[in-house]
C-alpha positions in Angstrom: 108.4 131.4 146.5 107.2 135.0 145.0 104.7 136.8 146.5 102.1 138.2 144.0 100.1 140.9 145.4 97.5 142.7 143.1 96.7 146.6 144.6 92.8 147.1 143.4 89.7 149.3 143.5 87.8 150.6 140.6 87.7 153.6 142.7 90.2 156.0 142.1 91.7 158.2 144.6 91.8 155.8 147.7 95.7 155.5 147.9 96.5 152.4 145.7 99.7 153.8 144.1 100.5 155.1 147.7 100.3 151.7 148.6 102.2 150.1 146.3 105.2 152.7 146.3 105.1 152.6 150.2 104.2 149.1 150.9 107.3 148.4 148.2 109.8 150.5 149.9 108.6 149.3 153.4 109.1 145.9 152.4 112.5 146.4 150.6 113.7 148.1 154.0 113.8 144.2 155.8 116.0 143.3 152.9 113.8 141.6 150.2 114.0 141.6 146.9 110.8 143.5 145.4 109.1 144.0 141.9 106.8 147.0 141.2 104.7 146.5 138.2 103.0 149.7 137.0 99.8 148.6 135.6 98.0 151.6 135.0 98.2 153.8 131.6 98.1 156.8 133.6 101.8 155.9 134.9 101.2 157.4 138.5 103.6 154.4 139.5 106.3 155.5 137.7 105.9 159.4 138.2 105.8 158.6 141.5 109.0 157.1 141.6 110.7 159.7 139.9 110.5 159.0 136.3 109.4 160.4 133.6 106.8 158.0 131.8 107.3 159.5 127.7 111.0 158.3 128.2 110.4 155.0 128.0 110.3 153.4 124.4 108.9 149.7 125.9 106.9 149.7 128.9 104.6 147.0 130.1 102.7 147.2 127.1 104.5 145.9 125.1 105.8 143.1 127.1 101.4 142.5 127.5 101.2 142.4 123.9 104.3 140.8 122.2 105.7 138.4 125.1 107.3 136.3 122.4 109.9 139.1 121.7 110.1 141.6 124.9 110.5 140.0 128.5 109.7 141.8 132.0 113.4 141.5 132.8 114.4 143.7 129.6 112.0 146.5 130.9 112.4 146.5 134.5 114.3 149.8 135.7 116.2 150.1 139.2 114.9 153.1 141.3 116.7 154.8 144.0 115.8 153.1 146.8 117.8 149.9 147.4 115.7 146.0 146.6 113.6 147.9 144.8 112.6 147.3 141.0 110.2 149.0 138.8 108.3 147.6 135.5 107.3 151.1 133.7 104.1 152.1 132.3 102.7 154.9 130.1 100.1 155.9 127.8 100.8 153.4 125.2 99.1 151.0 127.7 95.8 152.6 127.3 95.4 150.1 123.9 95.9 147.0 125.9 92.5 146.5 126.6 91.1 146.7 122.9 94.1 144.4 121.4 94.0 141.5 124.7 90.2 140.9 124.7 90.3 139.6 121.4 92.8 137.1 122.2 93.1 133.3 123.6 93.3 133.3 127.3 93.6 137.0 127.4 93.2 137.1 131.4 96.1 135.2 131.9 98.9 137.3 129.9 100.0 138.8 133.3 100.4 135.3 134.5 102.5 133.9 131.8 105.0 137.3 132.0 105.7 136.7 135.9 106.5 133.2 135.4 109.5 134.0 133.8 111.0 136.7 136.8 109.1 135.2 139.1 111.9 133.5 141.3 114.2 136.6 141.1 112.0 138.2 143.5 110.7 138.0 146.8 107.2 140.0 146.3 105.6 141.7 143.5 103.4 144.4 143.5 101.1 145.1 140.7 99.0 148.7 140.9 95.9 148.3 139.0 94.3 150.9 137.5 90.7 152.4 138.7 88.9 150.1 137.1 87.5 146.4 136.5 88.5 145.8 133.1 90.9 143.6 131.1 94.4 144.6 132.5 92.7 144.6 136.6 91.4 141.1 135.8 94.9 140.0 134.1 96.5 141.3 138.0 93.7 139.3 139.5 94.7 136.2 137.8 98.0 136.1 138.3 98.2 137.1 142.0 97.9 134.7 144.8 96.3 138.0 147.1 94.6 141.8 146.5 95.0 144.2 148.7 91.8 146.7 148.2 92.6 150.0 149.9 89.7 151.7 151.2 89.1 155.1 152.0 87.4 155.3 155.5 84.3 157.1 153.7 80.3 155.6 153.0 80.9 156.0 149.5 84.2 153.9 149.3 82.4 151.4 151.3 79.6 151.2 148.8 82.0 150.7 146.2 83.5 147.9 147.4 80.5 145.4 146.7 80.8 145.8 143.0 84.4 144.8 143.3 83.6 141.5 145.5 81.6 140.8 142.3 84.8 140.5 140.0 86.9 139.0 142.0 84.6 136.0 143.2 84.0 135.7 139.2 88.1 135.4 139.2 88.2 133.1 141.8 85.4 130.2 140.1 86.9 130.7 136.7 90.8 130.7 137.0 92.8 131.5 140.2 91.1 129.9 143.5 93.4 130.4 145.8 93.4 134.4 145.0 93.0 135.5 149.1 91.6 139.2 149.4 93.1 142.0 152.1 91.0 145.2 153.4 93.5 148.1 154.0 91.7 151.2 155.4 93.1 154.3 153.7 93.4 158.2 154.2 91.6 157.9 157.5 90.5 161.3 159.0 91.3 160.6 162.7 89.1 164.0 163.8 86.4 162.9 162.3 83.4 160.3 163.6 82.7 159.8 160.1 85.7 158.1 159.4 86.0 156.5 162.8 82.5 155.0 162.3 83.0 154.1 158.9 86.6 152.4 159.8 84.4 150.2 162.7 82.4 149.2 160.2 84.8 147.9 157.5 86.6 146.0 160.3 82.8 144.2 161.2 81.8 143.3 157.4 85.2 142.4 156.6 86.3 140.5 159.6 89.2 138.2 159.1 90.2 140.2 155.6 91.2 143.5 156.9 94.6 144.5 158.2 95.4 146.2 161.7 97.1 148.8 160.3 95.1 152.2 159.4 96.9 154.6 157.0 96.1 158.4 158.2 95.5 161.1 155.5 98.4 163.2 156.0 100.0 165.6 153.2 103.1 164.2 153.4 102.7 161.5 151.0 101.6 164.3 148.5 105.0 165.7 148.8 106.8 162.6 148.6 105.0 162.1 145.4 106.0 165.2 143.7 109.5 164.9 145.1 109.5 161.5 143.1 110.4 159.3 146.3 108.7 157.4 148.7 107.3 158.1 151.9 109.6 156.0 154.0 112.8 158.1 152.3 111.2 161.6 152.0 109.8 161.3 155.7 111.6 158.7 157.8 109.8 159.3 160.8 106.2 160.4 160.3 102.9 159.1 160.4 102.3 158.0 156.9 106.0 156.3 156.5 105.4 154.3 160.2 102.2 152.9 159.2 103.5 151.0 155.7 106.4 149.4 157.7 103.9 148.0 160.2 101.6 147.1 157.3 105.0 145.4 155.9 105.5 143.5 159.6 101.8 142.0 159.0 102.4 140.7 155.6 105.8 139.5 156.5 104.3 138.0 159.6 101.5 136.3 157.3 103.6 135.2 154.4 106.4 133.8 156.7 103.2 131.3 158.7 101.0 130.8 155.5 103.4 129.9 152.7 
């Protein structure tokens, strides 16, 4: 059984693409098979993994917008690291919204696309883009969990309400079963700020937050801009560490819970 996990926040900035490259490769390290889904027009996936977004002549988009005649498996790239699969995104995606809201059951055009992949994979990973719109909700619907990264800040916390909004609206009108995940991001460990703010995400949310804290560190800048993950540009810091225990929890869940 796939694994659909949705990566979310309206708020932009908190380390979702981070978390989806990283969380990806960590996960394709243990041997599974794994689907990255870039579902942002600003393509900060698929820089991130190296490639250059204008090259692509079918992305996502049109897969969203004509399933009939182009399938996820004609778009979907390798990438360098090894298990690891990429569904491209660029600019052209920016028109989804306008041309999907008009349609029948436009939240669930996600749903349908994975349905057809959907056993060639062990996990997906969909990165939303920073906001609550049509293509968010469509990763919303077709995932059975979100991970919300969180920056360890009182205004990321605030944000985080407006968010709980959509996705209990998700949950009554479509995909019950959608289970929600707190991951505390770009923590500031000299701070007591941060620590205080990190304490209180693990009260509010107890039960839906993971153990694992990702530190800010500017390696994962670097990793970006060299176009590689974390895990491969810095085997043994910090930042690369923390997604492979943040793989071991998921693992740990997925293997007891499904």
């Amino acid at each position: 059984m796939t694994a659909i996990y949705a990566i979310a926040n309206q708020k932009g900035g908190v380390g979702k693409t981070t978390t989806c490259i990283c969380l990806g490769a960590a996960l394709a390290e243990t041997g599974k098979r794994v689907l990255l889904l870039d579902l942002d027009p600003q393509a900060g996936l698929t820089t991130g993994l190296g490639f250059d977004p204008d090259e692509f002549e079918t992305t996502i988009y049109a897969a969203l917008i004509d399933p009939e005649t182009v399938t996820l498996r004609e778009i979907t790239v390798e990438t360098k690291v090894p298990n690891l699969w990429l569904v491209p995104s660029n600019l052209d995606l920016a028109g989804a919204e306008a041309e999907l809201i008009g349609e029948i059951g436009w939240d669930r055009n996600l749903k349908e696309l994975l349905t057809a992949p959907v056993n060639r994979y062990d996990f997906i990973l969909v990165d939303c883009p920073p906001s609550l719109g049509v293509l968010t909700t469509n990763a919303l619907m077709a995932a059975n969990c979100v991970i919300v990264p969180v920056q360890t800040e009182y205004l990321a916390l605030r944000g985080l309400k407006q968010l709980g909004k959509i996705i209990s609206k998700v949950k009554r009108k479509g995909n019950p079963q959608l289970e929600v995940r707190i991951l505390r991001t770009m923590h500031d460990v000299r701070t007591v700020h941060a620590r205080e703010i990190g304490e209180e995400i693990e009260r509010v949310f107890s039960g839906q937050i993971y153990q694992t804290v990702i530190r800010r560190t500017i390696k994962f800048a670097d990793a970006s801009l060299a176009g590689e993950p974390i895990l491969s540009y810095a085997k043994k810091s910090p930042g690369a560490m923390a997604y492979r225990d943040l793989a071991k929890e998921i693992l740990s869940y997925e293997e007891t819970n499904r």
